[in-house]
Backbone bond lengths (Angstrom), bond angles and torsions (degrees), N, CA, C in turn:
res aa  C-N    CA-C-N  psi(-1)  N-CA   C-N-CA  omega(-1)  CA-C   N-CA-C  phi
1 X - - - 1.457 - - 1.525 110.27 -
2 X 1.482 108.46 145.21 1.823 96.64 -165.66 1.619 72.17 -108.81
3 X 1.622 113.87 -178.52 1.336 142.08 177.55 2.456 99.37 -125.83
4 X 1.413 81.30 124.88 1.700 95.58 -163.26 1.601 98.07 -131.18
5 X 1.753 103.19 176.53 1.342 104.04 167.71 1.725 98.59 -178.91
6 X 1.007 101.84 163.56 2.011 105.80 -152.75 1.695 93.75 -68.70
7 X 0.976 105.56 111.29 1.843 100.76 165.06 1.269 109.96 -35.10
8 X 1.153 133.04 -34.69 1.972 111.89 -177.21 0.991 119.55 -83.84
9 X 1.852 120.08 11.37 1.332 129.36 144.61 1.437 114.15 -40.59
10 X 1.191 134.57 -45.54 1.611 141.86 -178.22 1.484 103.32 -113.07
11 X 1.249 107.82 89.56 1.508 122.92 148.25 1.277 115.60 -59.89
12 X 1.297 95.39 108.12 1.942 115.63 164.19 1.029 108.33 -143.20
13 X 1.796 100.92 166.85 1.180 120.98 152.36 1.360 142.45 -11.32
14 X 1.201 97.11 -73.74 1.540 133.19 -171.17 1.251 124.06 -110.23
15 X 1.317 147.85 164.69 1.226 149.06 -172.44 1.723 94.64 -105.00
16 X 1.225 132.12 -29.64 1.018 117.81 144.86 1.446 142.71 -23.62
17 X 1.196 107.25 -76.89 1.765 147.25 -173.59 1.563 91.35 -53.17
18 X 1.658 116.68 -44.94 1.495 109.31 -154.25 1.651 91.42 -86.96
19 X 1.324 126.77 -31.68 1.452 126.26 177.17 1.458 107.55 -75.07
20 X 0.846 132.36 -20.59 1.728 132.98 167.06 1.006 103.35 -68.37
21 X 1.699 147.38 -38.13 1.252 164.32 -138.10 1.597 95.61 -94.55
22 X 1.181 117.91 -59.27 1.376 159.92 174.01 1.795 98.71 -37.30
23 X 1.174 109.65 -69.58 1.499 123.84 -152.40 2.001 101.06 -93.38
24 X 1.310 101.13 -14.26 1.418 114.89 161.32 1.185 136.48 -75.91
25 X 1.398 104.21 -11.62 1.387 131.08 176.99 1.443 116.25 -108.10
26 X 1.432 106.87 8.63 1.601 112.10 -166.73 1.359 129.71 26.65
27 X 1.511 109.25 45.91 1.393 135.66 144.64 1.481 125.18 -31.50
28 X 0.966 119.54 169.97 1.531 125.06 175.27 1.302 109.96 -116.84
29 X 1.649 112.62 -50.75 1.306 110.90 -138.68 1.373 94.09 -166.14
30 X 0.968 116.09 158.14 1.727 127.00 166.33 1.759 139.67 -138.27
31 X 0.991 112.62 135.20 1.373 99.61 162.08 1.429 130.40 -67.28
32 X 1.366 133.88 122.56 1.313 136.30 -157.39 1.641 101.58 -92.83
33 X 1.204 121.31 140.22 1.202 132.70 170.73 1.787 111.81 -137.40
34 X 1.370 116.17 118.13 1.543 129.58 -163.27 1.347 85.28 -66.30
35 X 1.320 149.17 -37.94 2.134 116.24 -177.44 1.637 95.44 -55.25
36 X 1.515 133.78 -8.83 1.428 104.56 -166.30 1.955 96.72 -78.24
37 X 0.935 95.28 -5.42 1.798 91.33 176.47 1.779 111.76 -106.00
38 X 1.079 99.54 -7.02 1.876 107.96 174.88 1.268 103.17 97.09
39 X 1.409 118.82 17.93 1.640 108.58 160.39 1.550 113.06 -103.18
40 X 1.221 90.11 -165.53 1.677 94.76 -173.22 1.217 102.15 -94.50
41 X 1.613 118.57 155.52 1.570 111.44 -168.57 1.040 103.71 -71.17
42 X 1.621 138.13 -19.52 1.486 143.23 166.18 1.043 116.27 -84.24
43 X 1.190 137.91 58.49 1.768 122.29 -157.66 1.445 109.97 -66.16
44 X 0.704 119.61 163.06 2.095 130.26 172.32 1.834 86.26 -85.70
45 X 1.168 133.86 -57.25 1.397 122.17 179.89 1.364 111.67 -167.78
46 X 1.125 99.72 -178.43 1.989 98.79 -152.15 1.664 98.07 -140.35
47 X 1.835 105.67 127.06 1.579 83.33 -176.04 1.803 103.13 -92.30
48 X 1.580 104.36 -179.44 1.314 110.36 -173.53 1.245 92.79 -64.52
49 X 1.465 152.35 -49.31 1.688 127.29 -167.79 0.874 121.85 -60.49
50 X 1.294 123.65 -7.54 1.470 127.52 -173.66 1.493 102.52 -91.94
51 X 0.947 128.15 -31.65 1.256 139.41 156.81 1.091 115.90 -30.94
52 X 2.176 106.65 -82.51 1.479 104.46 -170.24 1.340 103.47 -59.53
53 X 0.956 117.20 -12.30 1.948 102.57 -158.67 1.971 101.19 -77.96
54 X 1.406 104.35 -32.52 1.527 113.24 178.02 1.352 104.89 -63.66
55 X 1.044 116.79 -63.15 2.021 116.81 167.30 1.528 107.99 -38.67
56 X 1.094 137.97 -63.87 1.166 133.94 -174.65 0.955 127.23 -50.06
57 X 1.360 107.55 -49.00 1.945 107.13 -174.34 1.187 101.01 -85.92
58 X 1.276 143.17 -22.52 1.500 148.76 174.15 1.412 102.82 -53.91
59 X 1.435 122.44 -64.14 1.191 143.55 169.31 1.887 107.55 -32.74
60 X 1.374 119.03 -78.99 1.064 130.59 -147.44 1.429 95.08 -64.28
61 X 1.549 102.90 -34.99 1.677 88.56 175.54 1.682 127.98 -107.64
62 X 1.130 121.29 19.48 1.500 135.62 152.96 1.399 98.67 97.93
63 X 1.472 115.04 4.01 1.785 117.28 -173.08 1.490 84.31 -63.59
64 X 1.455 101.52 156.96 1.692 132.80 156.22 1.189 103.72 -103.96
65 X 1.872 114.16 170.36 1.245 111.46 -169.18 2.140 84.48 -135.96
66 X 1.233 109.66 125.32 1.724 96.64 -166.83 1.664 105.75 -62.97
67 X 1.900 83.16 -45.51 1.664 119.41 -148.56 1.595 118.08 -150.93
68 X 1.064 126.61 138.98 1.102 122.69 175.25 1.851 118.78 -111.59
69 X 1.134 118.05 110.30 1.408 131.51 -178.96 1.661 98.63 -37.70
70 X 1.423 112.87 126.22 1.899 126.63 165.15 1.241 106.95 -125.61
71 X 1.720 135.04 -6.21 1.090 103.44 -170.45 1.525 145.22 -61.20
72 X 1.530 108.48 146.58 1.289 107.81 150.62 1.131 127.90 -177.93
73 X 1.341 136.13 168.56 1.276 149.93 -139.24 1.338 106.09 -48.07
74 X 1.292 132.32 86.43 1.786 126.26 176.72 1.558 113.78 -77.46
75 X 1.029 84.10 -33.86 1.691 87.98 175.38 1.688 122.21 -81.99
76 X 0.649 119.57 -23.65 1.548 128.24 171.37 1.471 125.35 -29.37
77 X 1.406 101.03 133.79 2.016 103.20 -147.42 1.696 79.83 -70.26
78 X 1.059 157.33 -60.01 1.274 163.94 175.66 1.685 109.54 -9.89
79 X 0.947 146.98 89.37 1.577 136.32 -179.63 1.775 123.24 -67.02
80 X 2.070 90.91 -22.48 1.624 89.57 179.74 1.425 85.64 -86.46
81 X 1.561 149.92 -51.41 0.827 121.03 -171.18 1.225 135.83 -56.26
82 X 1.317 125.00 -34.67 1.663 122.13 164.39 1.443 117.45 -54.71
83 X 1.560 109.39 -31.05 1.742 115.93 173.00 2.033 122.79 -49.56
84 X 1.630 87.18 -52.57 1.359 110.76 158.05 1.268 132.48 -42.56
85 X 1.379 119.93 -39.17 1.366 141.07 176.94 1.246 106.44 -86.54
86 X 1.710 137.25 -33.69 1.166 150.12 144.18 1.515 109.13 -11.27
87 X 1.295 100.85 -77.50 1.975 133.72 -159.51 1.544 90.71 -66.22
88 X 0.985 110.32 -73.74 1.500 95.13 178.26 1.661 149.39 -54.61
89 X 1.798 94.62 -22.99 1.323 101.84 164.69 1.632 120.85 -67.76
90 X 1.505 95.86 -30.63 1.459 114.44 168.36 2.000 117.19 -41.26
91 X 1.397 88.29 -49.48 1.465 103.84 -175.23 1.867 102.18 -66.49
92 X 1.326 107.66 -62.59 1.102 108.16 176.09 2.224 117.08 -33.24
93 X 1.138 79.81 -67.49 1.576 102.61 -172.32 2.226 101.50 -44.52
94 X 1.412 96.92 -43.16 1.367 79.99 169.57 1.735 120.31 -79.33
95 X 0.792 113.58 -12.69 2.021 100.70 171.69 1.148 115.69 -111.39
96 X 1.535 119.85 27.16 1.518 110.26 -178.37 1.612 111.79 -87.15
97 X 1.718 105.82 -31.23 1.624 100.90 169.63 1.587 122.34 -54.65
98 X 1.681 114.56 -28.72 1.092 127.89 -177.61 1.545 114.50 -75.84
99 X 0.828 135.09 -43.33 1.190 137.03 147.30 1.611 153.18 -17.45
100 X 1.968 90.17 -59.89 1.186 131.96 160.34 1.678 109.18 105.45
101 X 1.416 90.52 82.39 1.389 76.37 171.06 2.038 97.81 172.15
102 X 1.083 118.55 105.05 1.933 104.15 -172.69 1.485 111.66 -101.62
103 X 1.436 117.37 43.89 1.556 126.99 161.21 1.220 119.48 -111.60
104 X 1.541 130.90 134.86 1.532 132.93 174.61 1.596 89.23 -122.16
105 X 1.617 90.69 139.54 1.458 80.61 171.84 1.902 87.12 -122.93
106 X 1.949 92.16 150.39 1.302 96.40 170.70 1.940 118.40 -116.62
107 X 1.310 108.99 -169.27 1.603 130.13 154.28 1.071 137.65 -102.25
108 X 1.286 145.14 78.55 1.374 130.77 -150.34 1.445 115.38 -64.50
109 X 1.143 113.78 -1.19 1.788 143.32 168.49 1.763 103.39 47.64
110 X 0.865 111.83 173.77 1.497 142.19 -179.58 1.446 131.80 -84.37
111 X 1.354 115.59 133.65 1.686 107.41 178.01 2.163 117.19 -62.09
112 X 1.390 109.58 -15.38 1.265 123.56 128.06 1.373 127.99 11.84
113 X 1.282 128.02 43.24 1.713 120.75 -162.74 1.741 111.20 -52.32
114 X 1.010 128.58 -20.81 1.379 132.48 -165.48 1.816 112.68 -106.31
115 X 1.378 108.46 -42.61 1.164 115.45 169.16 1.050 134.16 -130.11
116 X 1.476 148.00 152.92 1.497 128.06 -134.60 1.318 76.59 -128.50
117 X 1.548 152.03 -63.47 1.155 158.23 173.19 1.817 123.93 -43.87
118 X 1.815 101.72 5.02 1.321 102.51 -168.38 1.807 99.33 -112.17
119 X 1.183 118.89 120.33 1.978 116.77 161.58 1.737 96.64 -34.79
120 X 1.520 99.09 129.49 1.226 127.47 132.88 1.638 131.83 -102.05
121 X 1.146 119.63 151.83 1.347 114.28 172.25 1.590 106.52 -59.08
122 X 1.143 123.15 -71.49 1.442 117.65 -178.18 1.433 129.75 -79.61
123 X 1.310 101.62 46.60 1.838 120.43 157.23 1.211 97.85 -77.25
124 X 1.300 146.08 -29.73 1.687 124.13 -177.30 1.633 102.48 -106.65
125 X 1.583 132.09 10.59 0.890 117.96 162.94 1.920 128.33 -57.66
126 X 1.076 117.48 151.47 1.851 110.50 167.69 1.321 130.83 -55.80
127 X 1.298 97.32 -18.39 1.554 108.38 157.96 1.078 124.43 -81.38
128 X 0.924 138.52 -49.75 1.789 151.57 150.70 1.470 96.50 -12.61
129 X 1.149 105.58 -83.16 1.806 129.65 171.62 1.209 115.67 -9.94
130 X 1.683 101.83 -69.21 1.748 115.18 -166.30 1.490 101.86 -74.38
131 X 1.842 120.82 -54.11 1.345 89.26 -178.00 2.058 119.92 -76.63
132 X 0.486 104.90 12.55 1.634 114.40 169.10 1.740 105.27 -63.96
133 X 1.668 91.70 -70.12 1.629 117.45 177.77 1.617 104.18 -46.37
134 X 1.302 128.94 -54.31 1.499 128.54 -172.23 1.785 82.72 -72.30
135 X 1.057 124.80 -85.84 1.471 121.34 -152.77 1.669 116.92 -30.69
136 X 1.255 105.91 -66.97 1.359 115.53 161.73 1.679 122.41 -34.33
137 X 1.280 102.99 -47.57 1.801 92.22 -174.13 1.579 98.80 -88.12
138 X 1.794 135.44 1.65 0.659 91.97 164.69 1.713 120.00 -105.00
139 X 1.192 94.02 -6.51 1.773 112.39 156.43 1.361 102.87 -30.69
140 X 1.274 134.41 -72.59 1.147 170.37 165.25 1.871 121.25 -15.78
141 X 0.779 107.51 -46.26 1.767 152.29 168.47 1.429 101.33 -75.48
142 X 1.237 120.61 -67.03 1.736 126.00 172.05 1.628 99.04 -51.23
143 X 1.207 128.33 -60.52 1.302 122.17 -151.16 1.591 99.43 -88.49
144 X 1.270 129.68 -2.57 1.249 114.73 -168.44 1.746 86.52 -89.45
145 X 1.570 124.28 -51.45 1.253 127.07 -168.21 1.382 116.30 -45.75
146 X 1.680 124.26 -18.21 1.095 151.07 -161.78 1.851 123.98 -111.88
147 X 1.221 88.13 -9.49 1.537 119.07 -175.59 1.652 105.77 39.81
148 X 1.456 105.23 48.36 1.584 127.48 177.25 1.488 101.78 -100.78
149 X 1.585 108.42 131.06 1.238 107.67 165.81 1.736 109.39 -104.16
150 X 1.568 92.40 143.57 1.504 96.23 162.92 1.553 132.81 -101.83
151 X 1.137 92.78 151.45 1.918 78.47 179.70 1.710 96.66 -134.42
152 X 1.743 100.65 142.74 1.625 89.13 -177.15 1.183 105.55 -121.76
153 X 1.066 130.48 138.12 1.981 126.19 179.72 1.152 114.13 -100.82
154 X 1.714 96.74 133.06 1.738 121.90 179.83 1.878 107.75 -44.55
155 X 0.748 116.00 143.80 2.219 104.81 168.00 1.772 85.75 -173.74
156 X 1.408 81.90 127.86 1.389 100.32 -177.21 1.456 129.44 -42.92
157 X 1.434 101.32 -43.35 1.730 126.20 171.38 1.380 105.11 -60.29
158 X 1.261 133.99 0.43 1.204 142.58 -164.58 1.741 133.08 -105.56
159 X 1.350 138.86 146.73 1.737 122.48 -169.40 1.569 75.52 -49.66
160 X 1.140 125.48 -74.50 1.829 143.97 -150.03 1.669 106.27 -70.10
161 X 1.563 95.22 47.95 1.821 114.24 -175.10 1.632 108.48 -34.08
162 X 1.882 110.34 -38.44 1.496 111.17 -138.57 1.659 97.17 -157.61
163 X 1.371 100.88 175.40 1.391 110.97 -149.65 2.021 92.41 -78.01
164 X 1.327 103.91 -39.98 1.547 105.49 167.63 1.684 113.37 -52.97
165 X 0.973 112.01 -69.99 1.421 113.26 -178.57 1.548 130.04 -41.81
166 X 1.122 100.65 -0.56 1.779 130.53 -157.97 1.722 83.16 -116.39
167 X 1.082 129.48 -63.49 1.433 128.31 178.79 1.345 104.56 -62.34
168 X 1.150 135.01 -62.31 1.253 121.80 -175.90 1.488 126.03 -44.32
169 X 1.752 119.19 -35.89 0.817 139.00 174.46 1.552 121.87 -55.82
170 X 1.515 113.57 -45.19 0.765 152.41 179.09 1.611 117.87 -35.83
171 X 1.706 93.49 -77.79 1.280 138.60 -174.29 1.797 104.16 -77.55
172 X 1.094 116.53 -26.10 1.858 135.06 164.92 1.523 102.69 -71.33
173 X 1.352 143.59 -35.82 1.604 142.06 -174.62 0.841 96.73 -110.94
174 X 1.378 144.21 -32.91 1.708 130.91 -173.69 1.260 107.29 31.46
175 X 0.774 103.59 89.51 1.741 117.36 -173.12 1.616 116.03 -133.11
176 X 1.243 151.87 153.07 1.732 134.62 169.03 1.320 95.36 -109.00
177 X 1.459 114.06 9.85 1.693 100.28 174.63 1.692 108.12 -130.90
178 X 1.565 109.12 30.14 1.394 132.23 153.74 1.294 104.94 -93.96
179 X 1.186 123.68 106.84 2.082 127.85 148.68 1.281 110.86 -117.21
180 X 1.674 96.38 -172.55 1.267 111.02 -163.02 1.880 102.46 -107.96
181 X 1.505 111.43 126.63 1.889 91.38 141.59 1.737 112.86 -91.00
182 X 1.264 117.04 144.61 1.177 114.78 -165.03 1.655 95.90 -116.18
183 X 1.524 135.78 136.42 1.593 137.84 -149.06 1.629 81.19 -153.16
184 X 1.161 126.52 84.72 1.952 87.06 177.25 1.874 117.63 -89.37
185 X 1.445 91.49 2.86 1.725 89.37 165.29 1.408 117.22 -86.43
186 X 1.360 111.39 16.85 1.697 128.68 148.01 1.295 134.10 -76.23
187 X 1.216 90.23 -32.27 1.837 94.13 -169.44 2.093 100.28 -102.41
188 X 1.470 88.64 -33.51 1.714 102.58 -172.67 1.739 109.64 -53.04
189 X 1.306 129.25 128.78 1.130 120.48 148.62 1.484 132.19 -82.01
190 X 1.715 126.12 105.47 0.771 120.60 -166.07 1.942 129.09 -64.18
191 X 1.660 99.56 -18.82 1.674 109.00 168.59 1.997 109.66 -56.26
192 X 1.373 113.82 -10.87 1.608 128.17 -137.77 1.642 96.42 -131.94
193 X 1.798 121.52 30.20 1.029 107.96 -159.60 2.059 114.24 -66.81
194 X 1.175 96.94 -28.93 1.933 92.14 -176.03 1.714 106.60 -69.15
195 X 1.538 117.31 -7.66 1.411 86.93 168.34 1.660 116.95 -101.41
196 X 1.771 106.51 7.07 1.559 104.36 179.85 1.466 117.85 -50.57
197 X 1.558 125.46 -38.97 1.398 122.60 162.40 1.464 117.21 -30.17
198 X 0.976 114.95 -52.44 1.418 127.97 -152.82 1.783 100.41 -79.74
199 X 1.374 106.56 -52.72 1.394 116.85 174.76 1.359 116.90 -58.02
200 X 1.212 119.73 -21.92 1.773 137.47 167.52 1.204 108.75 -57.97
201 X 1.356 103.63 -76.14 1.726 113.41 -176.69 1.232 113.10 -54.92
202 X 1.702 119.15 -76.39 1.711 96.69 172.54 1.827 124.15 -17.63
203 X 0.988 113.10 -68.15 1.441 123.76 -179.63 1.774 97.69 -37.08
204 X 0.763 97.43 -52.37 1.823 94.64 -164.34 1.471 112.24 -92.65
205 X 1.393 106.02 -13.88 1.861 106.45 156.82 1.723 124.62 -97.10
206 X 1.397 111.50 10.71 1.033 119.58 -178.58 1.695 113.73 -131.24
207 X 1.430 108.52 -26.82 1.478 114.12 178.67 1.860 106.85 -112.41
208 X 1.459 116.95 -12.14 1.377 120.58 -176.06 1.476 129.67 -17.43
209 X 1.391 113.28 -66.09 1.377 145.83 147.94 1.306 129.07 -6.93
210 X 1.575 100.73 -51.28 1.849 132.30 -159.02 1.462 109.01 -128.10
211 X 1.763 121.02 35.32 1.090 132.55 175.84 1.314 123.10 -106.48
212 X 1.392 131.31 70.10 1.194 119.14 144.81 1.874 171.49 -24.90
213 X 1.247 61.75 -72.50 1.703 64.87 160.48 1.919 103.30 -144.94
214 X 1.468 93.52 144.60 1.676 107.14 -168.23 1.453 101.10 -104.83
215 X 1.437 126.45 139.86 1.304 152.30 175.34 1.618 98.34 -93.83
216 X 1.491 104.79 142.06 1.133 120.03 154.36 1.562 122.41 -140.24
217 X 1.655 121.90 112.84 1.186 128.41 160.49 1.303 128.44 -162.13
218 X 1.004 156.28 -171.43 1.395 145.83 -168.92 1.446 139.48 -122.22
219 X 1.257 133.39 162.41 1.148 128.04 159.96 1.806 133.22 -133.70
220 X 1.164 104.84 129.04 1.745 130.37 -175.84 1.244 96.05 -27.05
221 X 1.756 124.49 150.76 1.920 113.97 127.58 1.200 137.07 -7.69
222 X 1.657 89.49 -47.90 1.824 106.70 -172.18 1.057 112.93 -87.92
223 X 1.575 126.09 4.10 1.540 122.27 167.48 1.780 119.72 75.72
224 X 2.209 88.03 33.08 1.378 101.77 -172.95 1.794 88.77 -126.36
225 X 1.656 96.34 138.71 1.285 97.59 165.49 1.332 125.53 -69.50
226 X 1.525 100.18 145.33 1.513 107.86 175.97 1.866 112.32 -126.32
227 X 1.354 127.56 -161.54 1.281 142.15 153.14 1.310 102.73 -62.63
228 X 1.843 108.54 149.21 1.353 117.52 172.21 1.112 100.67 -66.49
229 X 1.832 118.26 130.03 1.407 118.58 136.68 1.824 85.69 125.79
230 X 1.560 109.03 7.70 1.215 108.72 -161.41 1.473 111.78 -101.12
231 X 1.629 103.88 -19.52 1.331 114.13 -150.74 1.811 105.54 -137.97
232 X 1.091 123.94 -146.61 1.407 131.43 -165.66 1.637 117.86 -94.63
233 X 1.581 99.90 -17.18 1.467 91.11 -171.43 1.683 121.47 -66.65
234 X 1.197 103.29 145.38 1.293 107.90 167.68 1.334 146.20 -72.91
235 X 1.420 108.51 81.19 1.561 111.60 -157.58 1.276 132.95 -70.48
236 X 1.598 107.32 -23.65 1.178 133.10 -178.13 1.778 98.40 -53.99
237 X 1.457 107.37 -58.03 1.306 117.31 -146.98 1.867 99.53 -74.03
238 X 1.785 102.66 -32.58 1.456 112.09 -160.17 1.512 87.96 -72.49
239 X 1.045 127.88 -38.92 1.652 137.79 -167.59 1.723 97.29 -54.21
240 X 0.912 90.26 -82.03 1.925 116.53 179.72 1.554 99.41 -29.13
241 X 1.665 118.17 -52.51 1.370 105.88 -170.04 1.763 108.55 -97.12
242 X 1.232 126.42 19.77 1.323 144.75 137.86 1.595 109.27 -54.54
243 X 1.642 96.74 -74.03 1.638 90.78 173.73 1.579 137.04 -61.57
244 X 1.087 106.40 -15.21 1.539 125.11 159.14 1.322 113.58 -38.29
245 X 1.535 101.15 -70.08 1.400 103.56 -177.78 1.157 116.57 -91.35
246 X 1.607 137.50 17.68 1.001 130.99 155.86 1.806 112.55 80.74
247 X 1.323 119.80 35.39 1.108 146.72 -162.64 1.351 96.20 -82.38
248 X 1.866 101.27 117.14 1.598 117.28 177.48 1.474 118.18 -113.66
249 X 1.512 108.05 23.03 1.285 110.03 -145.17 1.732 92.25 -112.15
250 X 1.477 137.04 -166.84 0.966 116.53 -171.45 1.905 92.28 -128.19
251 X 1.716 93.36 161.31 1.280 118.39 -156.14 1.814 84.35 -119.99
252 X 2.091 103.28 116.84 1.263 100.72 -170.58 1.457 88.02 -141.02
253 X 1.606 93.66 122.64 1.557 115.17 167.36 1.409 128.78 -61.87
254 X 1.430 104.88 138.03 1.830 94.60 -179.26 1.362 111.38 -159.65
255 X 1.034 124.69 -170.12 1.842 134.31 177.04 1.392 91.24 57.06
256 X 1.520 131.45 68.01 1.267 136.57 141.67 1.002 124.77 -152.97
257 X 1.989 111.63 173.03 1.712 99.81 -178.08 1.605 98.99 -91.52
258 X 1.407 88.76 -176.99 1.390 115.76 -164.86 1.710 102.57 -67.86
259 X 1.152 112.52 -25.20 1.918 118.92 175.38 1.178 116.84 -66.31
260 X 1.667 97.62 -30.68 1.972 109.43 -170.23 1.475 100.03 -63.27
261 X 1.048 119.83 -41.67 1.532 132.43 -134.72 1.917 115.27 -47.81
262 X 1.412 105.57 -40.69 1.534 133.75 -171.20 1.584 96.95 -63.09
263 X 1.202 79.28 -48.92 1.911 88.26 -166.48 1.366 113.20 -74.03
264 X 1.108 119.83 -31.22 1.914 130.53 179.73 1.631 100.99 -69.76
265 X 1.424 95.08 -63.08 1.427 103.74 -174.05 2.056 113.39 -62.65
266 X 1.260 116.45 -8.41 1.640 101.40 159.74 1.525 99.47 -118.70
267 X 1.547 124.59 6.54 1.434 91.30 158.25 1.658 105.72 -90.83
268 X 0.920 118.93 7.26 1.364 115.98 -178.00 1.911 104.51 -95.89
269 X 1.454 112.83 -29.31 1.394 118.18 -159.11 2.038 82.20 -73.02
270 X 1.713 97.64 -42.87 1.865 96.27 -173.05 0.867 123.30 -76.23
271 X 1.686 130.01 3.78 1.072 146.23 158.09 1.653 121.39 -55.17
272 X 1.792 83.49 -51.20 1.331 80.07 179.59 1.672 130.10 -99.89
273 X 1.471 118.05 7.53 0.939 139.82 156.51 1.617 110.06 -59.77
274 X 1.548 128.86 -65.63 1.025 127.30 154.01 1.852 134.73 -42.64
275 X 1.667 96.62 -19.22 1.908 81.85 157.89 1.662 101.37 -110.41
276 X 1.745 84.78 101.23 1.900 83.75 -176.57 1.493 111.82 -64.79
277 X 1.484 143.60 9.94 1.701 138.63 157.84 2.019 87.19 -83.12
278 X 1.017 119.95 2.40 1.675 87.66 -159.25 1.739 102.14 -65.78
279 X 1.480 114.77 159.63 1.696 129.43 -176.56 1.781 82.46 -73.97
280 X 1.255 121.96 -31.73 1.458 103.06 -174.36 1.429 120.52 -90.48
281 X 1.398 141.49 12.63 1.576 135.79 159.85 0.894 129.02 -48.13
282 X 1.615 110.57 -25.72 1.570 123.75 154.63 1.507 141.45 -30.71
283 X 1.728 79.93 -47.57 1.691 94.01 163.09 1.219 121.36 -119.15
284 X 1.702 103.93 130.36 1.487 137.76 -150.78 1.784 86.01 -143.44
285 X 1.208 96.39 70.86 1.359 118.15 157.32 1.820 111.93 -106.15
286 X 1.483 115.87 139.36 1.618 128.66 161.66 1.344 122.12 -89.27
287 X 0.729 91.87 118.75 2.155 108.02 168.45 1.121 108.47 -64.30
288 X 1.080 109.55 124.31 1.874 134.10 165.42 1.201 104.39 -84.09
């Protein structure tokens, strides 16, 4: 298992600057997001230099790339807009082998016209549902032609609120190039801390299988995200049921500033020192 965190953690300049940022932190790996090259994380299209230039500096400095960020609004009462989001994942999905890297991760987003990450009332409507269901399989269809896998993450504000809804979804595309990102300080209510156990395990006895890439960050009392190591989640347990399933995939930090970073990343390194089965004891890396 490598230890990662979303490149637009380090706002720079350059795609350089932000991978130096990266490798200063004795990182592994990252989630890629296209503003780190000055496009839009959705681009309409991408030229080939932009390309080699992403191979290169990736290269020169031994970074990995886990996943590359696609979200967007699938659910969205709008049909050209989900179409839109279509075309471009399309774009995405063709240069991600080139790059290095065959994961997109998505949002199954919200009936929400403005924000994809915000509760609507009619996220559990049947409409919600169906266009989700069409969007997704045809997401789905794109990425298979592409031999791109997708992975979409549960978030409460979301059609795919919960660790069930994520199975259902799941088990509705039957797909091998449908997975999971798994966040559980997404689904967890932090006001609700004695049932976060519980909200853990479901997740990992129902999505285990279909786990890709693992999130790490936190959430407040108040049921506000914070930095890993900041807040209520239970790491011990999320760690442990990582190693359960024998999880090779990478664990990428996010929803913080650039100051947090030192501190997340060794309460996370002592985290895993303290689950002596963890797949990560291996790495006995020092923080700068």
């Amino acid at each position: 298992m490598q230890l990662g965190i979303f490149a637009k953690t380090f706002p720079r300049p350059t795609l350089e600057e932000t991978l130096d940022a990266v490798i200063q932190h004795n990182l592994d790996c990252i989630q890629f997001n296209m503003a780190c090259v000055g496009l839009a994380s959705m681009p309409e299209d991408i030229d080939p230099t932009v390309i080699v230039k992403i191979q290169a500096e990736m290269k020169l400095r031994g970074v990995s790339m886990a996943a590359l960020s696609g979200t967007f609004n699938m659910a969205h009462p709008d049909a050209k807009i989900r179409n839109d989001g279509l075309r471009r994942l399309g774009v995405l999905c063709q240069v991600c082998h080139a790059i290095g890297t065959s994961i997109i991760t998505l949002c199954t987003g919200s009936r929400d016209p403005m924000d994809m990450w915000r509760w609507h009332a009619e996220n559990t409507s049947p409409e919600a549902w169906r266009d989700l269901l069409e969007t997704m399989s045809a997401a789905v269809k794109i990425a298979e032609n592409e031999g791109i896998t997708l992975a979409m993450e549960p978030e409460r504000a979301n059609v795919v609120y919960n660790a069930r809804m994520a199975h259902k979804l799941l088990k509705s595309i039957s797909s091998p190039n449908l997975k999971v990102v798994l966040d559980p300080a997404n689904i967890i209510d932090g006001k609700n801390q004695a049932a976060i156990p519980d909200v853990i395990d479901e997740a990992f006895d129902l999505l285990g299988d279909a786990i890709v890439i693992a999130h790490a960050k936190d959430k407040s009392p108040e049921d506000v995200f914070r930095a890993a190591g900041k807040g209520v989640m239970d790491y011990s347990r999320y760690l442990k049921r990582l190693n359960d399933i024998h999880f090779e995939g990478a664990l990428i930090i996010h929803s913080l500033e650039e100051w947090e970073v030192n501190t997340s990343v060794q309460f996370l390194r002592n985290a895993f020192k303290e689950n002596a089965a963890s797949p990560l004891d291996s790495l006995h890396q020092q923080i700068i």
